[in-house]
C-alpha positions in Angstrom: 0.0 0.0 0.0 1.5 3.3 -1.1 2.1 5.4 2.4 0.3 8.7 1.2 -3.3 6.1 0.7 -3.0 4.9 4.3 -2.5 8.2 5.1 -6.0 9.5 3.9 -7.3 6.3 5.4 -5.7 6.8 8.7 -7.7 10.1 8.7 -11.3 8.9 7.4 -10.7 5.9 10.4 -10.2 8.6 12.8 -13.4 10.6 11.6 -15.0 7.1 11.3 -14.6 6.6 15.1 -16.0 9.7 16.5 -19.6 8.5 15.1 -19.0 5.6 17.9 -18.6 8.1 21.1 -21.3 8.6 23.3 -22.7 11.6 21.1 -22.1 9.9 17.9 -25.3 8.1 16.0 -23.2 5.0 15.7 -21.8 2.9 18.2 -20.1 0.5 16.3 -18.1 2.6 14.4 -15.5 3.3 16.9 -14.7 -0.4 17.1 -14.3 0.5 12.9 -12.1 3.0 12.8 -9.9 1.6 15.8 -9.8 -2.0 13.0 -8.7 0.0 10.1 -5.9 2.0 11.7 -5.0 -1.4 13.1 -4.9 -2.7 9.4 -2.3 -0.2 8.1 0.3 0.4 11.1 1.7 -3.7 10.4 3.2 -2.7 6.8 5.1 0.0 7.5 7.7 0.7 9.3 7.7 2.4 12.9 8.3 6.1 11.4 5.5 5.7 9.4 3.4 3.9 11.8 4.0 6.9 13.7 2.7 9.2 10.8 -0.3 6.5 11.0 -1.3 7.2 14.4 -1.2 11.1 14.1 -3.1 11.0 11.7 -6.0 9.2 13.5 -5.8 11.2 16.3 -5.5 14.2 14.7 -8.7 13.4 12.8 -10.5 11.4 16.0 -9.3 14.4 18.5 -10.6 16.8 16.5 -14.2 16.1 16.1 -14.5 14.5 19.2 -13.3 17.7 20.8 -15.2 20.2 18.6 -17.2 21.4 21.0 -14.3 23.8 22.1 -14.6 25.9 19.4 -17.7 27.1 21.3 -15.9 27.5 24.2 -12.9 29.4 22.6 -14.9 31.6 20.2 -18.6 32.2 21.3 -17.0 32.8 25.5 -13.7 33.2 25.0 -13.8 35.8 22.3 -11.2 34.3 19.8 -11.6 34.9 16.5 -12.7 31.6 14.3 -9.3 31.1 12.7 -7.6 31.2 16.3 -10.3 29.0 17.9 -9.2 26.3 15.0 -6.2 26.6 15.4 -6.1 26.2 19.4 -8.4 23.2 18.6 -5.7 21.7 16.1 -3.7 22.3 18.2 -4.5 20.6 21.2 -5.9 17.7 19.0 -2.2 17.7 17.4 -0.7 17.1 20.7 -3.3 14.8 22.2 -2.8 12.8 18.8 1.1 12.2 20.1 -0.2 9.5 22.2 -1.6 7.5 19.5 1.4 7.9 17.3 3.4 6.0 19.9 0.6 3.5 19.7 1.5 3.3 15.7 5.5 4.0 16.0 5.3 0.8 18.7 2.8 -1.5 17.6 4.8 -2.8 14.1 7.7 -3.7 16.5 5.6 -5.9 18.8 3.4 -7.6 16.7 5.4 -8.0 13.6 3.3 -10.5 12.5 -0.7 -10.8 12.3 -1.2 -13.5 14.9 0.5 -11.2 17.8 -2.0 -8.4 17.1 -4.7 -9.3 19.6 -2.3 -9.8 22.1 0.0 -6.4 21.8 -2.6 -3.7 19.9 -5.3 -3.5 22.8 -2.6 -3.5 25.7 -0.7 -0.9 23.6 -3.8 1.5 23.2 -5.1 1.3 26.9 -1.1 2.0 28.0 -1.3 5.3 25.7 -4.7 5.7 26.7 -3.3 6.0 30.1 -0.9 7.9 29.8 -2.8 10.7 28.0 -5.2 10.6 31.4 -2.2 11.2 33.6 0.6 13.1 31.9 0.8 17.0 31.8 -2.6 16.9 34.2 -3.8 14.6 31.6 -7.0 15.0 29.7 -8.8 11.7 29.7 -11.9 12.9 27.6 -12.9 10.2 25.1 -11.1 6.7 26.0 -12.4 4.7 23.6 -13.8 2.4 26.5 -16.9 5.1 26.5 -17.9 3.6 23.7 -20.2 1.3 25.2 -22.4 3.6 26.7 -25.3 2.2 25.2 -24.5 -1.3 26.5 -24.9 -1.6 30.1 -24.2 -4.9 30.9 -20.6 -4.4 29.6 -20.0 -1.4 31.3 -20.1 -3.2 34.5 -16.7 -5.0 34.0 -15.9 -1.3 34.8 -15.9 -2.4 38.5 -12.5 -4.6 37.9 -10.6 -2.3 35.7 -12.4 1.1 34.9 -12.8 2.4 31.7 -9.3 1.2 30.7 -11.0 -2.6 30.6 -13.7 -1.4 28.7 -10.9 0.2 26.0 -9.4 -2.8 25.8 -12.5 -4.3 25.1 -12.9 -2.3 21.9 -9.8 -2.9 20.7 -9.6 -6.2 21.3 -11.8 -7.4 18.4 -11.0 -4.7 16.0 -7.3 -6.0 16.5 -8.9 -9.9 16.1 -10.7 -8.8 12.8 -7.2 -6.4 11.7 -5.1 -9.7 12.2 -8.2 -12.3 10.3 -7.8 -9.7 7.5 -3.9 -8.9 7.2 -3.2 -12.9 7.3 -5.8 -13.2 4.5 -7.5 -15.8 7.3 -10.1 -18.3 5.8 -12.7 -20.8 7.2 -12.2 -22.6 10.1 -9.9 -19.9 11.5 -12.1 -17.3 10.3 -14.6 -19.2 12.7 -12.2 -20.0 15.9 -11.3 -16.5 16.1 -15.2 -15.2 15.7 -15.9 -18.0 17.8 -13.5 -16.7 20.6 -14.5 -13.2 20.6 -18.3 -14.3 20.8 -17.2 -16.6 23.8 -15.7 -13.2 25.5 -18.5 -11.2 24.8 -20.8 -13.3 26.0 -18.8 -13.7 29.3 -18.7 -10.4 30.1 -22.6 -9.7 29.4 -23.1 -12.3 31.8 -21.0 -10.9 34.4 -22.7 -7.5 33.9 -26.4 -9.4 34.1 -24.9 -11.1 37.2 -23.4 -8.4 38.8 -26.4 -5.7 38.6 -28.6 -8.7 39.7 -26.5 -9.2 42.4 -26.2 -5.3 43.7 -29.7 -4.9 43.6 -30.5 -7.7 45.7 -27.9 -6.5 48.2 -29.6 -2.5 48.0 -32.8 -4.4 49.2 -31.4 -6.4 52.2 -29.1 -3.2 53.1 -30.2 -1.7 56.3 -29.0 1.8 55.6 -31.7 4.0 54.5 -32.2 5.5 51.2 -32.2 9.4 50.7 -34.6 11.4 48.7 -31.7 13.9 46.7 -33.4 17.1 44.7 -31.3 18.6 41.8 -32.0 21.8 40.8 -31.2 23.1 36.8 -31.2 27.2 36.8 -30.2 26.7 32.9 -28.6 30.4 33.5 -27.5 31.6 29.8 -23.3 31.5 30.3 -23.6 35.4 28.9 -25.9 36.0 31.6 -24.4 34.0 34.4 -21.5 36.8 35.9 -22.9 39.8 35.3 -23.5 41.8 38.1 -27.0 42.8 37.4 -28.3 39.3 37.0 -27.2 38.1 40.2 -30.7 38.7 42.0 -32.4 37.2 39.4 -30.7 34.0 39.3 -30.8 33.9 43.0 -34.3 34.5 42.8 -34.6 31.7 40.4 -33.4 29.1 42.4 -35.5 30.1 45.8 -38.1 29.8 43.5 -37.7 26.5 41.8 -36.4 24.7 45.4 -39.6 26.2 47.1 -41.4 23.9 44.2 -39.7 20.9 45.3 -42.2 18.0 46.4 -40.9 17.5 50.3 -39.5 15.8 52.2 -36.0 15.8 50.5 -32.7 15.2 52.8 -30.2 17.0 50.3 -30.6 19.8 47.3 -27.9 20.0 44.6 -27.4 23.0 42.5 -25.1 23.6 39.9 -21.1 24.2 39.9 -21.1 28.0 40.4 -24.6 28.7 40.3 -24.1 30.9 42.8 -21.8 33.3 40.4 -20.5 36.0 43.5 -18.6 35.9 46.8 -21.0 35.2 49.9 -19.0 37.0 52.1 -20.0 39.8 49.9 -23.3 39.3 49.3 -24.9 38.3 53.2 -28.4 38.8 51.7 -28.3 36.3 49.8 -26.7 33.9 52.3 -29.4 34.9 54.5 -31.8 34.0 51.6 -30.6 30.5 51.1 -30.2 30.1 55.2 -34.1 31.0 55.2 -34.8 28.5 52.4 -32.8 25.8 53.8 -34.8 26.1 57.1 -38.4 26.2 55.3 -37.1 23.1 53.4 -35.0 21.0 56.7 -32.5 20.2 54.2 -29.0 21.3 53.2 -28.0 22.9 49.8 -25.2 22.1 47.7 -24.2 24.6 45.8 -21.2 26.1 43.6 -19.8 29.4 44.0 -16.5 31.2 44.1 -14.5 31.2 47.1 -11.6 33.8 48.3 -9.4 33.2 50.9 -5.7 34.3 52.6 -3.9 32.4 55.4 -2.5 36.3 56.4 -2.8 39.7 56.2 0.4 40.1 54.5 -0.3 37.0 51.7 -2.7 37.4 48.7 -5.8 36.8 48.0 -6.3 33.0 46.7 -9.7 32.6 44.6 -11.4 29.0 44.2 -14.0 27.4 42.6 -15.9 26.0 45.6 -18.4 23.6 46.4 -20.1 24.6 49.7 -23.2 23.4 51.7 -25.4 25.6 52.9 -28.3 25.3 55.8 -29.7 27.4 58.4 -26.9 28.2 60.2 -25.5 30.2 57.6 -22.0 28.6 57.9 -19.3 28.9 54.9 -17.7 26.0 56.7 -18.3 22.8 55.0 -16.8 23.5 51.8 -14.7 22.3 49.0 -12.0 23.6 46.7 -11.8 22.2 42.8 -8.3 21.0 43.2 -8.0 19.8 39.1 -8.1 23.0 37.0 -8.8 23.7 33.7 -5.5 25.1 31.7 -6.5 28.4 30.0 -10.0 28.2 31.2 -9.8 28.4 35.3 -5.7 29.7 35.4 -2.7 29.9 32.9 -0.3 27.7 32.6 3.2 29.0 33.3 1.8 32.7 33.8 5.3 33.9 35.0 6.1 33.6 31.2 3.8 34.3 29.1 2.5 37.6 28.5 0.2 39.5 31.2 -2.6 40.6 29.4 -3.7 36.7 28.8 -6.7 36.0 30.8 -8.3 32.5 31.1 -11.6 31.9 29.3 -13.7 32.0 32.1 -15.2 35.1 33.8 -12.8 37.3 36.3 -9.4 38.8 35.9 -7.7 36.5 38.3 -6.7 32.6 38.1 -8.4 30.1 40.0 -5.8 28.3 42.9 -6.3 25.0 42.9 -7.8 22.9 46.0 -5.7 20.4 48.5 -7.0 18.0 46.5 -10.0 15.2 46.3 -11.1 15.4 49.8 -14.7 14.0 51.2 -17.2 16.7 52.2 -18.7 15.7 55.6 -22.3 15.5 56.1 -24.2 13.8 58.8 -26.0 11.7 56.4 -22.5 10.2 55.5 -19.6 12.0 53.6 -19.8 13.4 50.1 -17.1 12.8 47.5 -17.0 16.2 45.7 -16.8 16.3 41.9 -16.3 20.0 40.3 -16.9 19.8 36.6 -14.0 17.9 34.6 -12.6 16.6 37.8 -15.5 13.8 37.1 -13.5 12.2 34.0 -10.3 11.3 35.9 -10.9 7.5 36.8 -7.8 7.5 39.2 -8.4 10.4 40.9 -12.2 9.9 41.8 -11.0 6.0 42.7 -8.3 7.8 45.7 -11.4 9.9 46.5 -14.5 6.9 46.8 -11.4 5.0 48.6 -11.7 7.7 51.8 -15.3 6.4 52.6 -17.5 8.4 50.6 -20.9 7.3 50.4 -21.8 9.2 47.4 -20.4 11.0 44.2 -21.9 14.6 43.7 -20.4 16.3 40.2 -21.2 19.7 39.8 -20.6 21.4 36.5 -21.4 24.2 34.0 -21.4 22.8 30.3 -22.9 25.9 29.4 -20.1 27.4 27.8 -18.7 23.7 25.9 -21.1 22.6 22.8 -23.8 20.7 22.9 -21.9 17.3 21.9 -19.7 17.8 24.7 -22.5 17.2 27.2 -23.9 13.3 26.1 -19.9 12.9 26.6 -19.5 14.2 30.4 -22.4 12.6 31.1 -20.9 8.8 29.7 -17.6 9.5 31.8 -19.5 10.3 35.3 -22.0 7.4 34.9 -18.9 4.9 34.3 -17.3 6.3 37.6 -20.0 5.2 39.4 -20.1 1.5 38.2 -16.0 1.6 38.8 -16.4 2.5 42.5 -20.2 1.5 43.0 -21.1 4.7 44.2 -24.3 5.9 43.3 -23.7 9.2 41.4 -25.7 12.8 42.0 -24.8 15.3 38.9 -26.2 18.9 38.6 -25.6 20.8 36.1 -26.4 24.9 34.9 -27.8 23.8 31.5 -27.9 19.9 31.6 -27.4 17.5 31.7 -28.7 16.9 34.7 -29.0 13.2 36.0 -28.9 11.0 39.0 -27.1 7.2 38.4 -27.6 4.4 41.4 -24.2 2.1 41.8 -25.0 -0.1 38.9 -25.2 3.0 36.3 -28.8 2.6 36.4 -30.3 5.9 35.4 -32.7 6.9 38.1 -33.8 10.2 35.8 -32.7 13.4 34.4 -33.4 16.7 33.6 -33.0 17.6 29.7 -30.5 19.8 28.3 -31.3 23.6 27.8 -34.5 23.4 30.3 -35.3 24.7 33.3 -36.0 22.1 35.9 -35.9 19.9 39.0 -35.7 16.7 39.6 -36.0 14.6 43.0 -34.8 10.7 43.5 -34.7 8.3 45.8 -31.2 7.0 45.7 -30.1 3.5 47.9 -26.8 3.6 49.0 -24.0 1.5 47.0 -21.7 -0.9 48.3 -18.4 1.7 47.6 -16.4 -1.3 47.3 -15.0 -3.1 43.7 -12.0 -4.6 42.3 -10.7 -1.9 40.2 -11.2 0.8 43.4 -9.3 -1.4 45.6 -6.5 -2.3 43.5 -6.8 0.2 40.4 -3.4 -0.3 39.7 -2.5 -3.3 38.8 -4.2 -3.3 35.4 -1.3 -0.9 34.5 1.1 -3.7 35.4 -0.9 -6.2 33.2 -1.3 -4.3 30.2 3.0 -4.1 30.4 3.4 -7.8 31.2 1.1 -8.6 27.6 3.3 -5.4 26.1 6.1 -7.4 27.4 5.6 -10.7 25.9 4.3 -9.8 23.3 7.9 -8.3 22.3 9.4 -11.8 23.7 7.4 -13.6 21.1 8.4 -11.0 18.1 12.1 -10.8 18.8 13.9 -11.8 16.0 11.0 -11.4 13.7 11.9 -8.1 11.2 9.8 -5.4 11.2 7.6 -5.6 7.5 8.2 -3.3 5.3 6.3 -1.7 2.6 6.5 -3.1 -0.8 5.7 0.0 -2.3 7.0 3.5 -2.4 6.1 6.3 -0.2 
């Protein structure tokens, strides 16, 4: 195959995939365009393979993250051409990680026959990587992809979403290695056969395993709680401008005085509360008075300030802070993961000082002392603020400390509207991986509430008004992949290991046709 023809195909695959994420109309597509890539890389060498890769991501990272160009040009006030270049850019570099997958995977499986073992280890490694280095932005693993399926999703609870990646690319790299060793009949049908046989396991352990939790919710003597989330859908324009701010307090008295009692907790959105309390002690007092009429607690996000000493500066945070009728600013939690370029700057010291960050105020955010329970005599809240939701390891340290449920707050107000189906798919799946259930608010939707199996208990649509009140049984907060989440890393090495042990010696292919 000339190099410049897998080039344009390593592109379409890329765009081919995207149509398989949770906002796509086809699921299996992504299990498509993760086959064809895995087609090309084997007969070229590792430079090339490289080249292969990029180009998939670049084409993959790129749709799936077009919802930043709302972000960058309709909030952030960047002109079109900047806002696609930032976006190539970021896919550009995000695409690095799957041009190691390419530059590496020729070497370890120089032959068909190794590609099941070596491709689906090799993309969960990168996969990983990209979720942890640089702060890591783990938005669309290719594990999301089965959304739609949720008895797989609940193998989630022995390796997170990186077991569900590698059960994408596990068959794609089947049917790559049935087509690349021009694989007839009864092999044809062994290696169907086997990947029928794994399916079919791990749909009956999802079967199993919900049948199972439920049973235990209804023999668990801990009592349920009845949880209200609240959805101001507050236009972003609208949302920090000074003169709104009694509105949109007003707006949410409003629409929590509607709530059908009793309820034991109210949720609103990350930063629906767009001002500092401490400045604002009438509207404290307002939610203090609410909170009392209601004999329930509010959750709410708002922006924090704070200074250990008269002679330090002020630090601003974006907070998470429950309210009731003693007024108290107490029980509160800092976002700890940031945003780059939308909550602080990166390496402000050296880059020019008239760059803000895209979202409203001069200053940066500081960022929290990390993922730290919220107490509450009900039990203790693991706090989620926004994107902090789609880092599987770092919600896994935090349902460790005891939590007994997962609140995410966010404001995907200012992303586009693609970007929501796919927040929502990464904070469902944290739930199964801990087996916490899962409370999420957000301004503008999508608002939802998931029980410890993933089981959607109801939500409020996107771009609506709304509330919403569930009665939510406590999970077990105990699984495989919370206990031990790392030693999946280790396993996907050992199979990149001998995967290499059973290729040495073998030369790398090489093309049989010019570039």
């Amino acid at each position: 195959m000339i190099f410049r023809n897998a080039a344009g195909y390593a592109l379409l695959a890329g765009g081919i995939a995207v149509l398989g994420l949770p906002s796509g109309p086809l699921p299996i597509a992504l299990m498509v365009g993760l086959m064809i890539l895995i087609i090309l890389i084997p007969s070229f060498p590792a430079r090339q393979g490289a080249w292969l890769g990029f180009l998939f991501g670049l084409s993959y990272f790129g749709l799936g993250f077009s919802w930043l160009l709302t972000s960058l040009h309709l909030y952030g006030g960047i002109p079109w051409i900047g806002s696609v270049g930032i976006l190539l850019g970021l896919s550009a570099f995000m695409a690095l990680y799957s041009a190691l997958f390419g530059a590496l995977l020729a070497r370890l499986a120089p032959r068909p026959g190794l590609l099941p073992l070596a491709a689906p280890a090799l993309w969960v490694a990168t996969e990983w990587l990209r979720a942890n280095l640089f702060g890591g932005f783990a938005w669309n693993l290719v594990g999301y992809g089965w959304d739609r399926w949720a008895p797989f999703l609940q193998i989630a609870d022995l390796g997170g979403v990186y077991l569900l990646s590698w059960l994408m690319v596990w068959p794609a790299s089947v049917g790559a290695a049935l087509w690349l060793g021009r694989s007839r009949g009864r092999e044809v049908w062994l290696h169907c056969g086997a990947v029928m046989v794994v399916m079919g396991v791990v749909f009956g352990y999802g079967e199993w395993r919900v049948a199972a939790l439920r049973a235990s919710q209804q023999q668990d003597a801990r009592p349920p709680i009845r949880v209200a989330i609240v959805q101001g859908n507050t236009p972003q324009q609208l949302k920090w401008a000074p003169d709104q701010q009694s509105g949109i307090v007003d707006h949410y008295l409003q629409l929590t005085r509607a709530l059908p009692l009793p309820v034991d907790l109210v949720v609103w959105p990350e930063t629906a509360m767009a001002f500092f309390f401490r400045a604002k002690p009438d509207f404290l007092d307002a939610i203090m008075q609410l909170s009392r009429e209601i004999n329930a607690p509010i959750l709410t996000g708002t922006p924090t300030i704070d200074r250990e000493s008269e002679e330090d500066r002020w630090h601003y945070y974006n907070s998470m802070v429950m309210l009731d009728q003693t007024g108290s600013l107490d029980r509160r939690y800092d976002k700890h993961h940031l945003v780059p370029f939308g909550e602080y700057i990166p390496f402000r010291a050296f880059l020019p000082a008239h760059l803000q960050k895209l979202t409203a105020g001069t200053e940066d955010f500081s960022s929290g002392p990390g993922p730290l329970p919220l107490s509450w005599d009900k039990g203790d809240i693991g706090p989620l603020i926004c994107y902090e939701a789609i880092f599987p390891d770092e919600v896994r340290t935090l349902a460790a400390m005891g939590v007994r449920w997962l609140v995410n707050m966010t404001n995907d107000a200012w992303f586009g509207d693609t970007a929501k189906p796919q927040h929502l798919a990464m904070v469902r799946l944290r739930a199964i991986e801990n087996r916490l259930p899962m409370i999420r608010s957000a301004n503008t939707g999508i608002s939802a509430v998931f029980d410890a199996t993933g089981r959607e208990l109801g939500r409020i649509a996107p771009d609506q008004p709304g509330t919403l009140v569930v009665t939510l049984p406590p999970g077990s907060g105990q699984s495989v992949y919370q206990r031990y989440g790392a030693w999946e890393i280790g396993g996907w090495l050992g199979l990149l290991f001998l995967s290499g042990w059973l290729a040495r010696g073998r030369p790398t292919p090489r093309p049989t046709h010019p570039e």
